[in-house]
N, CA, C and O atoms as CSV, one atom per row, in Angstrom:
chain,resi,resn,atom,element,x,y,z
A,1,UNK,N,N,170.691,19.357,-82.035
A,1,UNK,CA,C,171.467,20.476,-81.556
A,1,UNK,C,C,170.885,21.795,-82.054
A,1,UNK,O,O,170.985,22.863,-81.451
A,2,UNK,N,N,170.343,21.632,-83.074
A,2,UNK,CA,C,169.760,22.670,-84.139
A,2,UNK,C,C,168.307,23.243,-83.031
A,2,UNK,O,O,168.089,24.376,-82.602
A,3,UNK,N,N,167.711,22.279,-82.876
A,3,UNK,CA,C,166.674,22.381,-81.803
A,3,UNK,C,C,166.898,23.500,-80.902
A,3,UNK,O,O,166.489,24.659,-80.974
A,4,UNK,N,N,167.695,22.868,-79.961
A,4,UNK,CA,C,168.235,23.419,-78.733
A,4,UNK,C,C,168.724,24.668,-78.877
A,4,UNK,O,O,168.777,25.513,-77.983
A,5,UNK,N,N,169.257,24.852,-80.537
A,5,UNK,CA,C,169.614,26.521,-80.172
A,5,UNK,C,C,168.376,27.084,-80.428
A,5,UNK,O,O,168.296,27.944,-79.552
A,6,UNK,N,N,167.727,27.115,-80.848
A,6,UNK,CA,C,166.320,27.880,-81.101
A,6,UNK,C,C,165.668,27.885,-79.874
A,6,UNK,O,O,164.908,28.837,-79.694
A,7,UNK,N,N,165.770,27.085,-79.005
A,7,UNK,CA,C,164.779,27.361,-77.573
A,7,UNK,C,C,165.622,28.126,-77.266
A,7,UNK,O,O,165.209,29.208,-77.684
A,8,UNK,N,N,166.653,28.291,-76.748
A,8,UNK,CA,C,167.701,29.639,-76.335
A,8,UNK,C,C,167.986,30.200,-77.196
A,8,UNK,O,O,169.133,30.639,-77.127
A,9,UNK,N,N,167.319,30.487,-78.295
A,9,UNK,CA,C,167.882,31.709,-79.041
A,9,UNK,C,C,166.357,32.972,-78.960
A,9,UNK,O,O,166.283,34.132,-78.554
A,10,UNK,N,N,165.292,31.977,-79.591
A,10,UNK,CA,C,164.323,32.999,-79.579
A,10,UNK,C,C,164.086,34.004,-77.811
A,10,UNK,O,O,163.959,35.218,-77.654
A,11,UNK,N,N,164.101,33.143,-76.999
A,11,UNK,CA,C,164.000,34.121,-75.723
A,11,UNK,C,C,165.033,35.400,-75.137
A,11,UNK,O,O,164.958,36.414,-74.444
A,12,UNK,N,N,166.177,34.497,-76.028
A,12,UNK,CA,C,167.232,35.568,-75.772
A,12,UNK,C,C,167.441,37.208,-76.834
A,12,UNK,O,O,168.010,38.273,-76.596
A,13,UNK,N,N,166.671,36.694,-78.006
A,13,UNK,CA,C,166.079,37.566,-78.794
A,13,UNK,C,C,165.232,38.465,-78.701
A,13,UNK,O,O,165.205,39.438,-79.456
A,14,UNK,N,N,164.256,38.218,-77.564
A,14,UNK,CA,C,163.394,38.498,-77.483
A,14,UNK,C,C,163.367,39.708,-76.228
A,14,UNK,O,O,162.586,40.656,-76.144
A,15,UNK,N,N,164.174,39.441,-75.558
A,15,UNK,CA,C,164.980,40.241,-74.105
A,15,UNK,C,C,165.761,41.646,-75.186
A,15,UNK,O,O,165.780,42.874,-75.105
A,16,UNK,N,N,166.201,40.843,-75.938
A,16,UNK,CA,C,167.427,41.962,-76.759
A,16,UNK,C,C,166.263,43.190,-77.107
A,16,UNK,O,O,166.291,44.267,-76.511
A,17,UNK,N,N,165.292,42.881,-78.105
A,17,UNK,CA,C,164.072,43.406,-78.870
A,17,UNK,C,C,163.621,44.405,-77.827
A,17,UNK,O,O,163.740,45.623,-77.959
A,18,UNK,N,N,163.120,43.827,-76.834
A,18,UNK,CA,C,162.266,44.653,-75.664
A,18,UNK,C,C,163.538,45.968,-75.121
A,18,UNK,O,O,163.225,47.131,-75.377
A,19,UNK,N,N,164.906,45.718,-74.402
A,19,UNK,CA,C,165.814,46.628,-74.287
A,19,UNK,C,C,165.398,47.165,-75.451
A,19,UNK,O,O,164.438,47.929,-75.549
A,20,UNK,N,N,166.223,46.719,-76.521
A,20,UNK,CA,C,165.926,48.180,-77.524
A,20,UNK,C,C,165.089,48.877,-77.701
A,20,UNK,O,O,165.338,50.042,-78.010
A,21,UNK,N,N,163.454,48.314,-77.538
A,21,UNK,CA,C,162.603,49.204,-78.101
A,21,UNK,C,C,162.148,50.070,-76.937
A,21,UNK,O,O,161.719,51.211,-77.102
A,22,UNK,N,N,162.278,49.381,-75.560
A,22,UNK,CA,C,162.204,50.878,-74.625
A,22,UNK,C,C,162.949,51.941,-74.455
A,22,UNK,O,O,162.552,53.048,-74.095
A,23,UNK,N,N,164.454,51.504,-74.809
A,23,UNK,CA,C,165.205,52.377,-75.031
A,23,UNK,C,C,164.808,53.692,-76.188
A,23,UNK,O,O,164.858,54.877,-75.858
A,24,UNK,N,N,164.558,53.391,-77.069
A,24,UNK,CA,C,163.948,53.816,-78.196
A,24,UNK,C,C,162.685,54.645,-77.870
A,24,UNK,O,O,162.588,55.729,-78.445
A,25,UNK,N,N,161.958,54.366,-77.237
A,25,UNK,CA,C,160.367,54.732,-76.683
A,25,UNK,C,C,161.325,56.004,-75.883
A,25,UNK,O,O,161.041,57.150,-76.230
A,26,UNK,N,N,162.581,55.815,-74.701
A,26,UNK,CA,C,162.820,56.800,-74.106
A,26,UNK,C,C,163.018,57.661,-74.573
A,26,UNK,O,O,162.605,58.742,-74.155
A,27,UNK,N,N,163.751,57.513,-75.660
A,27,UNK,CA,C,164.265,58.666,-76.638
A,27,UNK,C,C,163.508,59.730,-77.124
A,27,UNK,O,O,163.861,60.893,-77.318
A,28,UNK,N,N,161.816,58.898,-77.397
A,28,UNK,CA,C,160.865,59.652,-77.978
A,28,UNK,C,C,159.965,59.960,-77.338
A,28,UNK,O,O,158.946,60.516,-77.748
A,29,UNK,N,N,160.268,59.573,-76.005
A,29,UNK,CA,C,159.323,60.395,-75.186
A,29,UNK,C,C,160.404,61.947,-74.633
A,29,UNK,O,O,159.835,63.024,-74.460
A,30,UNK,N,N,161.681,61.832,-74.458
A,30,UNK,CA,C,162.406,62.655,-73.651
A,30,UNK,C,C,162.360,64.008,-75.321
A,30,UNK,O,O,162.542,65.226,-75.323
A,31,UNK,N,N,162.110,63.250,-76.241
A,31,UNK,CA,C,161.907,64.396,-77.506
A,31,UNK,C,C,161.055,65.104,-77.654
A,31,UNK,O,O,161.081,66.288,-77.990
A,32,UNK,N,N,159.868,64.180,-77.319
A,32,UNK,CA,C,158.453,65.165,-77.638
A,32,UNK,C,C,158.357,65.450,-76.554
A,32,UNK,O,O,157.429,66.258,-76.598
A,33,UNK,N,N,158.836,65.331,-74.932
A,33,UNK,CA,C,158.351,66.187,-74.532
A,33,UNK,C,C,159.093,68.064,-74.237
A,33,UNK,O,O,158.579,69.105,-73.828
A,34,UNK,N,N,160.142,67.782,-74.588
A,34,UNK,CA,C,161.045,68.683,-75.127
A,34,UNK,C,C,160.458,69.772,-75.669
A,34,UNK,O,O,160.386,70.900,-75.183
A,35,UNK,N,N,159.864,69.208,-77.146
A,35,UNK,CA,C,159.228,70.131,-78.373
A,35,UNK,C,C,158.201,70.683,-77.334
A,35,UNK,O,O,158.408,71.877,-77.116
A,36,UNK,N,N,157.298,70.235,-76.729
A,36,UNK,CA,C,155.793,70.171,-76.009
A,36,UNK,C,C,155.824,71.343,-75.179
A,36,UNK,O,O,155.050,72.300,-75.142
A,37,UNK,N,N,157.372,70.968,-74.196
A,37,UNK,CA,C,157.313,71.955,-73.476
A,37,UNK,C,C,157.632,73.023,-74.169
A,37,UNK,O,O,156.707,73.832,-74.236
A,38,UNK,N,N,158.698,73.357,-74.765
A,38,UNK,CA,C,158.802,74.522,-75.832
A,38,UNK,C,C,158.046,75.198,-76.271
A,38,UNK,O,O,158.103,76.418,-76.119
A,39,UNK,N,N,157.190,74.642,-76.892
A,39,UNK,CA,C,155.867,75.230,-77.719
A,39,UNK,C,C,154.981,75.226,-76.738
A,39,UNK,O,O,153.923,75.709,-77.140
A,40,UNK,N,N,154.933,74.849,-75.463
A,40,UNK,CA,C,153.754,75.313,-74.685
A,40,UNK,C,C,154.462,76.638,-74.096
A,40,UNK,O,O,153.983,77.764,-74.236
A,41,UNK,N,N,155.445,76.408,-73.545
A,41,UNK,CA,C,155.847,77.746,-73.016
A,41,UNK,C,C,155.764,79.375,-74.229
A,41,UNK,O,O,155.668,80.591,-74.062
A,42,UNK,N,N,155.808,78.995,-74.700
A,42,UNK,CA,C,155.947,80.092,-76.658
A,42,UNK,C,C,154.730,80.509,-76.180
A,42,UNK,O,O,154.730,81.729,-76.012
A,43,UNK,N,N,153.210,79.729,-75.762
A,43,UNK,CA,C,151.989,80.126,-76.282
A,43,UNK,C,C,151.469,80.480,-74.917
A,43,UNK,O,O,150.449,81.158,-75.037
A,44,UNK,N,N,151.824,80.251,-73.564
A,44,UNK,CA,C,151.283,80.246,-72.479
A,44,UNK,C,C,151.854,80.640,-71.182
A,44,UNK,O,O,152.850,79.922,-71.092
A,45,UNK,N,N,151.811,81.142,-70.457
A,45,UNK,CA,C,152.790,81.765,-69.163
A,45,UNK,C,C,152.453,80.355,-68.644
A,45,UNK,O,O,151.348,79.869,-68.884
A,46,UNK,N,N,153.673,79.481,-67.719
A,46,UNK,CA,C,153.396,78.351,-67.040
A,46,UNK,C,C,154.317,78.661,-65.443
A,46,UNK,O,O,155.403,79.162,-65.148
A,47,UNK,N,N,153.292,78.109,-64.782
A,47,UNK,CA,C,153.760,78.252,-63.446
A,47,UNK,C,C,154.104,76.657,-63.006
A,47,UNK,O,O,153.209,75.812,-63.005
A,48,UNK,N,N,155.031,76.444,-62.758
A,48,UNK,CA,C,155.843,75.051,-62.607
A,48,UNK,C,C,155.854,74.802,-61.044
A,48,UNK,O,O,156.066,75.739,-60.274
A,49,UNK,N,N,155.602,73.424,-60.565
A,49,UNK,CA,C,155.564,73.435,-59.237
A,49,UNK,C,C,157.248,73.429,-58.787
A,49,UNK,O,O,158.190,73.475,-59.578
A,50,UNK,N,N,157.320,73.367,-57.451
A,50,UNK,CA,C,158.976,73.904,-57.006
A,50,UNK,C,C,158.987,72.064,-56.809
A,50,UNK,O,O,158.256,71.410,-56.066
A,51,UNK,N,N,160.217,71.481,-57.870
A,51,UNK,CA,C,160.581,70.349,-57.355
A,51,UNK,C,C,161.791,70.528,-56.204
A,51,UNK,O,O,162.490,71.506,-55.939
A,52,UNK,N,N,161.746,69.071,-55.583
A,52,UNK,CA,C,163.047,69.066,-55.136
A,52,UNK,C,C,164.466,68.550,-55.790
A,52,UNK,O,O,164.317,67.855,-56.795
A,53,UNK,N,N,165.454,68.723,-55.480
A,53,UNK,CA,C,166.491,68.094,-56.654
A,53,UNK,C,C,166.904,67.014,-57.383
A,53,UNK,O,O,167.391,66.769,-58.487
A,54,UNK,N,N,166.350,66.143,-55.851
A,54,UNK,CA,C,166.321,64.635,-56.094
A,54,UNK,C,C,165.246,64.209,-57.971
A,54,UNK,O,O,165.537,63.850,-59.112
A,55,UNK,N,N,164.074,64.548,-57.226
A,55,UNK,CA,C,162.770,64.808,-58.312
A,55,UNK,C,C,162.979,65.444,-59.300
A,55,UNK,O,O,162.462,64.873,-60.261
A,56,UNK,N,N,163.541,66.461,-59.609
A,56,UNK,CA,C,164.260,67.580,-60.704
A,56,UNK,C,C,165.100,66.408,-61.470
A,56,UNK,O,O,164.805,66.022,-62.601
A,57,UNK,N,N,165.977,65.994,-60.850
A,57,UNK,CA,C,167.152,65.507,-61.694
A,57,UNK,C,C,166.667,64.133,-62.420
A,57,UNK,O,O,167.531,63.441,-62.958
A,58,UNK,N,N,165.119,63.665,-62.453
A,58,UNK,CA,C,164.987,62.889,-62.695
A,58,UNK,C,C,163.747,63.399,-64.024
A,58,UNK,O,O,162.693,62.825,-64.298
A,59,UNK,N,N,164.236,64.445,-64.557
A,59,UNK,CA,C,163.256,64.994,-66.069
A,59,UNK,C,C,164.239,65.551,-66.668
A,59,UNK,O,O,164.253,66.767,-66.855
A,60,UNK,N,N,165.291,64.686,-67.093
A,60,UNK,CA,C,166.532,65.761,-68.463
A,60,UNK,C,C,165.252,66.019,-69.234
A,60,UNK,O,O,164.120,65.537,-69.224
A,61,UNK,N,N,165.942,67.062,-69.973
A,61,UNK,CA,C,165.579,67.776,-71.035
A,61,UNK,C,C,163.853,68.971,-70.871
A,61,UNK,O,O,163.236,69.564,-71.756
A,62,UNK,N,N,163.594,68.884,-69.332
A,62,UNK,CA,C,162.697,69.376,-69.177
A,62,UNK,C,C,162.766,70.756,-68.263
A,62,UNK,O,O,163.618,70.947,-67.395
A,63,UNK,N,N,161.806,71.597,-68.587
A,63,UNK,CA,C,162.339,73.032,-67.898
A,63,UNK,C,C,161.395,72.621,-66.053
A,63,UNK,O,O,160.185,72.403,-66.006
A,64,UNK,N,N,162.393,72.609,-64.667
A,64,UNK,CA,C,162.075,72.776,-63.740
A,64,UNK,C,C,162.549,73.815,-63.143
A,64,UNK,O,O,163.536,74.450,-63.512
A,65,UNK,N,N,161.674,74.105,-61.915
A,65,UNK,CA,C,162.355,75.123,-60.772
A,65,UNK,C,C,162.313,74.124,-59.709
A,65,UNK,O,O,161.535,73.172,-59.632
A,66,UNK,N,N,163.594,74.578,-58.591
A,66,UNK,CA,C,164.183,73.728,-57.612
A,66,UNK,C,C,164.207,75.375,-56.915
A,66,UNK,O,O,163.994,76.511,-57.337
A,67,UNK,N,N,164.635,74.684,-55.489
A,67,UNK,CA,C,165.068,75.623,-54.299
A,67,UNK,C,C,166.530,74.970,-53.483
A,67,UNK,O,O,166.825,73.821,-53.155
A,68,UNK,N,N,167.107,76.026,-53.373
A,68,UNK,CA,C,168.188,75.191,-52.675
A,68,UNK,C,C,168.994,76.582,-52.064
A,68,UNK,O,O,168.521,77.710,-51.925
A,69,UNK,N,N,170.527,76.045,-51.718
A,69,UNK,CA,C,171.279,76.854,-50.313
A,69,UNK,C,C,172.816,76.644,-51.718
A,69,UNK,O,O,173.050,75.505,-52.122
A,70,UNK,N,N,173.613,77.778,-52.232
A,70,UNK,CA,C,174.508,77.426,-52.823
A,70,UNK,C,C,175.654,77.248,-51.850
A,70,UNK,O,O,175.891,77.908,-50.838
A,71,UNK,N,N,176.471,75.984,-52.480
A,71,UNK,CA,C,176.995,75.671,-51.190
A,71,UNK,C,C,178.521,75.909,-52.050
A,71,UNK,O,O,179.492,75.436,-51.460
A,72,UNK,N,N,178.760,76.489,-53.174
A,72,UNK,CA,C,180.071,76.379,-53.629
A,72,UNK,C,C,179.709,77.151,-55.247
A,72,UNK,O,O,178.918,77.146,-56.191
A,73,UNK,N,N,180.990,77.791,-54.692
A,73,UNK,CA,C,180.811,78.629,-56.797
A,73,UNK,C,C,180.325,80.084,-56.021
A,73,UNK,O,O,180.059,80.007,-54.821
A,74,UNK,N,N,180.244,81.021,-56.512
A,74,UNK,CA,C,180.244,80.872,-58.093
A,74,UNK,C,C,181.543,80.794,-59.033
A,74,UNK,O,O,182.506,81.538,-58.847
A,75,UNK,N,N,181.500,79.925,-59.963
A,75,UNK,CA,C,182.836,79.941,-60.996
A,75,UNK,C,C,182.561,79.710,-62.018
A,75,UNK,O,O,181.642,78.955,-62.335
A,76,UNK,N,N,183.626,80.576,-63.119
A,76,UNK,CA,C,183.115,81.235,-64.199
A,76,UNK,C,C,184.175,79.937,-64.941
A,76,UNK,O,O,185.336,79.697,-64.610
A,77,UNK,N,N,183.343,79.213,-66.045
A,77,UNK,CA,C,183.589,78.162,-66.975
A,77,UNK,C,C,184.354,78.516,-68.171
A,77,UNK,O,O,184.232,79.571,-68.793
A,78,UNK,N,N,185.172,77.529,-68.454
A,78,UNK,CA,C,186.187,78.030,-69.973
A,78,UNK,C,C,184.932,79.074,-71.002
A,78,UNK,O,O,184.969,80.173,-71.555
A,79,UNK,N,N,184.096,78.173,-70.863
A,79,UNK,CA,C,183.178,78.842,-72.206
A,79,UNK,C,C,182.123,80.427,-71.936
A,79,UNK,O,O,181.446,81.003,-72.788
A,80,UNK,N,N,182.289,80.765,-70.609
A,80,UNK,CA,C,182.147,82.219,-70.035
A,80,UNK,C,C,180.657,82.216,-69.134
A,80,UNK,O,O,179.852,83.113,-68.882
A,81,UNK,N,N,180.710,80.828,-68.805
A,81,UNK,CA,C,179.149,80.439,-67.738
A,81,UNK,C,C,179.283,80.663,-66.505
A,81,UNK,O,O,180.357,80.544,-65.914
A,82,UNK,N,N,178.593,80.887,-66.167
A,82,UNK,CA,C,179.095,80.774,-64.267
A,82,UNK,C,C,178.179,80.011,-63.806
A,82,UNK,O,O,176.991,80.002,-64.132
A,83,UNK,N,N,178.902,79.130,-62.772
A,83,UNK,CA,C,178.320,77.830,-62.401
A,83,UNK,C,C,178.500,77.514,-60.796
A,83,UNK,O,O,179.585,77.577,-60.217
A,84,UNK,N,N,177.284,77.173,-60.196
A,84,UNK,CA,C,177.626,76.945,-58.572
A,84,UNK,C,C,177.042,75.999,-58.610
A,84,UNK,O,O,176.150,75.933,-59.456
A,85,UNK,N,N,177.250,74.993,-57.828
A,85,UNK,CA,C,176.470,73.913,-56.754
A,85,UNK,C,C,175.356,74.211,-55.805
A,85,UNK,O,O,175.676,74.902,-54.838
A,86,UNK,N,N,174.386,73.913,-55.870
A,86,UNK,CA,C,172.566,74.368,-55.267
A,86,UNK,C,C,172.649,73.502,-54.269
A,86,UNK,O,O,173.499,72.754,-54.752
A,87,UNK,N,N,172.388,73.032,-53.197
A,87,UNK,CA,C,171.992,71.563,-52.478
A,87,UNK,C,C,170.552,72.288,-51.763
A,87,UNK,O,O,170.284,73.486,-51.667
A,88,UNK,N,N,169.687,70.983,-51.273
A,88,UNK,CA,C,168.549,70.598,-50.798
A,88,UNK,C,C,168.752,69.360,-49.796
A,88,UNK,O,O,169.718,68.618,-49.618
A,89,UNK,N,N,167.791,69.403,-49.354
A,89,UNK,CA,C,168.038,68.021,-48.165
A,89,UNK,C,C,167.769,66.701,-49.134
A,89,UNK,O,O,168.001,65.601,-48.634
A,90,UNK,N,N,167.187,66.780,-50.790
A,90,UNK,CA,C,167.437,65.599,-50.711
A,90,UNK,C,C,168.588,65.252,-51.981
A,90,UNK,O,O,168.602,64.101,-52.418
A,91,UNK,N,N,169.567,66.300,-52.565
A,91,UNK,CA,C,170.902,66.490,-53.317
A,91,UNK,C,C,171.225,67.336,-53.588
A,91,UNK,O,O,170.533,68.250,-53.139
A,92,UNK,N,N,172.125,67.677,-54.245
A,92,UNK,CA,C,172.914,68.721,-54.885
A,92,UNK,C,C,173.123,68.551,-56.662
A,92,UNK,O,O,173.319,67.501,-57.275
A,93,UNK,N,N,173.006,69.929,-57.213
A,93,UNK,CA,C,173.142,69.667,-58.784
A,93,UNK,C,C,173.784,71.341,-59.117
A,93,UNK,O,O,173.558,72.440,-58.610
A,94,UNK,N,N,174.672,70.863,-60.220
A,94,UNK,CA,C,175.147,72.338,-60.795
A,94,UNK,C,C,174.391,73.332,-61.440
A,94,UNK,O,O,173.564,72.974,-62.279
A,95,UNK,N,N,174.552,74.615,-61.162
A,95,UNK,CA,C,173.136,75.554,-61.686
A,95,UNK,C,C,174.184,76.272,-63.063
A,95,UNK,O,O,175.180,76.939,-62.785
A,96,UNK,N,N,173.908,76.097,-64.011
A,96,UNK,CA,C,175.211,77.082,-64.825
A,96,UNK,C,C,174.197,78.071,-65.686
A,96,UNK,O,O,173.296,77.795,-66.479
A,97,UNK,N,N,174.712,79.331,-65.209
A,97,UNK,CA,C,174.307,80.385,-66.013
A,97,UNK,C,C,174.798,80.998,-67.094
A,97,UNK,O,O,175.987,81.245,-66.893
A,98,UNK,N,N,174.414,81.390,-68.231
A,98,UNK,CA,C,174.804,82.006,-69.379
A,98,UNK,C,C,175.663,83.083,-69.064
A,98,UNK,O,O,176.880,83.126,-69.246
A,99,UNK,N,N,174.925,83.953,-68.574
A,99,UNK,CA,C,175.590,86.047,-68.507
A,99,UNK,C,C,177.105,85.240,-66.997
A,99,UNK,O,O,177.291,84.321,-66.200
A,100,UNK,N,N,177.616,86.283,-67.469
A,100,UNK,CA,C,179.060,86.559,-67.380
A,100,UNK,C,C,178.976,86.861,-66.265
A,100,UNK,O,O,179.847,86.149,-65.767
A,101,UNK,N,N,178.508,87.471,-65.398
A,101,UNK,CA,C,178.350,87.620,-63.207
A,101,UNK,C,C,177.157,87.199,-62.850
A,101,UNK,O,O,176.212,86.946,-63.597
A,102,UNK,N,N,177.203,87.129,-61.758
A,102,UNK,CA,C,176.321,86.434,-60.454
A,102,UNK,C,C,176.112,87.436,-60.246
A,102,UNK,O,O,176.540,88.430,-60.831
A,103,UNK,N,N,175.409,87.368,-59.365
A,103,UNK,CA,C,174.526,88.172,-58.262
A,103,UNK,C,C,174.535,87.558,-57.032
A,103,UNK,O,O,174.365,88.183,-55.986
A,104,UNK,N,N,174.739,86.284,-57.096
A,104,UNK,CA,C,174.707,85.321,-55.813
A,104,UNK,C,C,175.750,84.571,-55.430
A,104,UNK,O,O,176.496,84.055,-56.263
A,105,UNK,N,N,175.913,84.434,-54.154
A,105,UNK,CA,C,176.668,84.004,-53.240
A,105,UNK,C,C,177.000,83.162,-52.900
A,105,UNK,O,O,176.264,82.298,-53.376
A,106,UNK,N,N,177.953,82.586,-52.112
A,106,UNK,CA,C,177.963,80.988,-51.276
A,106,UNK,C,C,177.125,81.258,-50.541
A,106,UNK,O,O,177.027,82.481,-50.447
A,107,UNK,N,N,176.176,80.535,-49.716
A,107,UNK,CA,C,175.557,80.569,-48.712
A,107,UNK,C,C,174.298,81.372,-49.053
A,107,UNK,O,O,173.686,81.813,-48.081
A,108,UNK,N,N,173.728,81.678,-50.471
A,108,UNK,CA,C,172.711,82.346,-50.601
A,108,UNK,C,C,171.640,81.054,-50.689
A,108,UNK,O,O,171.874,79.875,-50.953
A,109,UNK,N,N,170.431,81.698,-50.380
A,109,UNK,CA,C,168.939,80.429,-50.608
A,109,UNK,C,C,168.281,80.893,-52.072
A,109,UNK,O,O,167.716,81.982,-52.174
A,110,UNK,N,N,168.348,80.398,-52.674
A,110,UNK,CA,C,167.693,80.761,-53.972
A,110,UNK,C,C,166.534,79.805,-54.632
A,110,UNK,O,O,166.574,78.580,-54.523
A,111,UNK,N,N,165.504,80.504,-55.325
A,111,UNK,CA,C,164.785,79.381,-56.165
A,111,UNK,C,C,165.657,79.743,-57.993
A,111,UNK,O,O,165.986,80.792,-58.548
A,112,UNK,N,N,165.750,78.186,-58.424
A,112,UNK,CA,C,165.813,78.401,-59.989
A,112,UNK,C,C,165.132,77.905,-60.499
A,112,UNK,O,O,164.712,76.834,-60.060
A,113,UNK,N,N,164.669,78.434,-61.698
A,113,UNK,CA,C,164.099,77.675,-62.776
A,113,UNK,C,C,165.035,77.484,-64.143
A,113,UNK,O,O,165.949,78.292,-64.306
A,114,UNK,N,N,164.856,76.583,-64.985
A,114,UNK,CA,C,165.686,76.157,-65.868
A,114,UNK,C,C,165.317,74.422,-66.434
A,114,UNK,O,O,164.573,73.575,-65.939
A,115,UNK,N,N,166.317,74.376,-67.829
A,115,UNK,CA,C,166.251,73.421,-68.163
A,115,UNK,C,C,167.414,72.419,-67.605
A,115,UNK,O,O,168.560,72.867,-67.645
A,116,UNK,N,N,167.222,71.099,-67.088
A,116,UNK,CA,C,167.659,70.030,-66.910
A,116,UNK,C,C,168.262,69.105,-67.921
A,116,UNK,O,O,167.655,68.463,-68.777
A,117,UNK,N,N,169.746,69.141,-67.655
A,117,UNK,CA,C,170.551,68.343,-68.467
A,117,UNK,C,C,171.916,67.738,-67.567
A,117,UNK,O,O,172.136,68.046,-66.396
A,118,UNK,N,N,172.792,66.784,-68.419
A,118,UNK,CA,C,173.963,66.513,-67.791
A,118,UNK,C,C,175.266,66.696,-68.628
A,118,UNK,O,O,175.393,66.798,-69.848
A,119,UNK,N,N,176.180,66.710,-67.651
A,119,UNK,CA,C,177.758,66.587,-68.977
A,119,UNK,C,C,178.650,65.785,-67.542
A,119,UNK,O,O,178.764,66.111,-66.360
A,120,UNK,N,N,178.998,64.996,-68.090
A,120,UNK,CA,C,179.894,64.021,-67.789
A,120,UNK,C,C,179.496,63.182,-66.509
A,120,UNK,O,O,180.263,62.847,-65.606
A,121,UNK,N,N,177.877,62.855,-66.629
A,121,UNK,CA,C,177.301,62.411,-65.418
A,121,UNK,C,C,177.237,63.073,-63.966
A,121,UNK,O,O,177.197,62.498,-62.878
A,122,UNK,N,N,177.239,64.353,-64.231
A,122,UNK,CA,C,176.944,65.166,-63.181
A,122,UNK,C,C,175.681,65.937,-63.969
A,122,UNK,O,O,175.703,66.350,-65.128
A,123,UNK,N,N,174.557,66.016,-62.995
A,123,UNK,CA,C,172.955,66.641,-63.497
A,123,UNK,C,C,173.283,68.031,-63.286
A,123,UNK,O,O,173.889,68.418,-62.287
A,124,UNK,N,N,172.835,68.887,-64.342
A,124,UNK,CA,C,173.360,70.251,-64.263
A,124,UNK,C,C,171.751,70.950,-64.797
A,124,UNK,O,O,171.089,70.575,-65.764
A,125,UNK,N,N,171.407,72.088,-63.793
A,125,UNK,CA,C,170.480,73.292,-64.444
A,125,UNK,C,C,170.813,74.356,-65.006
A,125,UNK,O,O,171.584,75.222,-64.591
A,126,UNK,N,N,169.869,74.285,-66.569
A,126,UNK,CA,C,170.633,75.393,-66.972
A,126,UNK,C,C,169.801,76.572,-67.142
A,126,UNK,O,O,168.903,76.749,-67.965
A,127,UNK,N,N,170.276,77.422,-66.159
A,127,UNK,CA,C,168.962,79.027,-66.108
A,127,UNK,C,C,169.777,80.191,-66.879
A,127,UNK,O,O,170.932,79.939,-67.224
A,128,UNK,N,N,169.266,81.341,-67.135
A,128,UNK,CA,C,169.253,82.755,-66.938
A,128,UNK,C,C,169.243,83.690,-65.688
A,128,UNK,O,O,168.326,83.640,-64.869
A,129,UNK,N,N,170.480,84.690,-65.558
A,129,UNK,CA,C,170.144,84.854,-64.176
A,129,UNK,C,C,168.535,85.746,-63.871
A,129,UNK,O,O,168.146,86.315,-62.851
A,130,UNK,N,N,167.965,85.592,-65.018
A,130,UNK,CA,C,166.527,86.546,-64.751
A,130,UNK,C,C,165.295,85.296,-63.945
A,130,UNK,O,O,164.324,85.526,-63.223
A,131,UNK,N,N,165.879,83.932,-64.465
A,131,UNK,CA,C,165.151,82.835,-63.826
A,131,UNK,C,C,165.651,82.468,-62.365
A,131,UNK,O,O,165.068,81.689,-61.611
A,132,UNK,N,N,166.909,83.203,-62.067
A,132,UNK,CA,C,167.344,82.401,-60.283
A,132,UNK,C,C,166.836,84.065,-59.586
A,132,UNK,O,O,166.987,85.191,-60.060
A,133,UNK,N,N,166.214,83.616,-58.323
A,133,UNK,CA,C,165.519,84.704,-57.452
A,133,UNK,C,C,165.795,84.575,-56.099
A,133,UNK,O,O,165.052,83.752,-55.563
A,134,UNK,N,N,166.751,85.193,-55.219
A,134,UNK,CA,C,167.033,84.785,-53.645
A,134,UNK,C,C,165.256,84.500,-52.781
A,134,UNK,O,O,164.322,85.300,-52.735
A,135,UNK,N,N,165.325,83.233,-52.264
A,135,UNK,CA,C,164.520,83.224,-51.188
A,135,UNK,C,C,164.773,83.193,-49.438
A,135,UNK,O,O,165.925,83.595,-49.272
A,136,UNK,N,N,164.420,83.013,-48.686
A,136,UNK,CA,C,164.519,83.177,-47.425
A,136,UNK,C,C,164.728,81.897,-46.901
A,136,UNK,O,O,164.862,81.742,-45.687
């Protein structure tokens, strides 16, 4: 019996090991590249290609620019942000800005740039309004 648990134990051990340690690897890749980008931006003007949102929402912790059509907001957050909904043909994500007014509209086309994060499983960008710029 002693046997038998060891053939099902080591493989099942071994599944456990691998989850954790990629999990772990994610952690330290979504860290350094964090620091990376930070300190590259400090030392270098960077011109970022325009993702789309779909593609955007898939680099937390990394600074992108997106383009999109605000389709809702602007509204100003308990903590004094103002925050709209961006969409693109291939999603929608919350843009929340620091400073206290907008400049922009429902129905405006804008590019942002910003860092990528979430709160409560909704993907949220977080810019400056000196980083969102109306486009056509």
């Amino acid at each position: 019996m002693v046997q038998n648990m060891r053939i099902w134990l080591a493989p099942i051990l071994t599944i456990v090991l691998l989850f954790a340690h990629t999990a772990v690897q994610r952690q330290a890749d979504y860290a350094s590249a964090e620091q990376a980008s930070t300190s590259y931006n400090d030392r270098l003007p960077t011109i970022l290609p325009i993702l789309s949102i779909m593609e955007a929402s898939d680099f937390p912790g990394n600074i992108v620019t997106i383009r999109g059509k605000i389709t809702s907001g602007p509204a100003t957050a308990p903590d004094g942000s103002v925050s709209f909904q961006v969409t693109d043909e291939t999603g929608s994500l919350l843009v929340s800005v620091q400073e206290t007014t907008v400049s922009f509209l429902q129905g405006d086309k804008i590019q942002a740039t910003g860092r990528i994060g979430s709160h409560m499983n909704e993907v949220i960008l977080r810019a400056s309004q000196s980083d969102i710029v109306a486009t056509r």
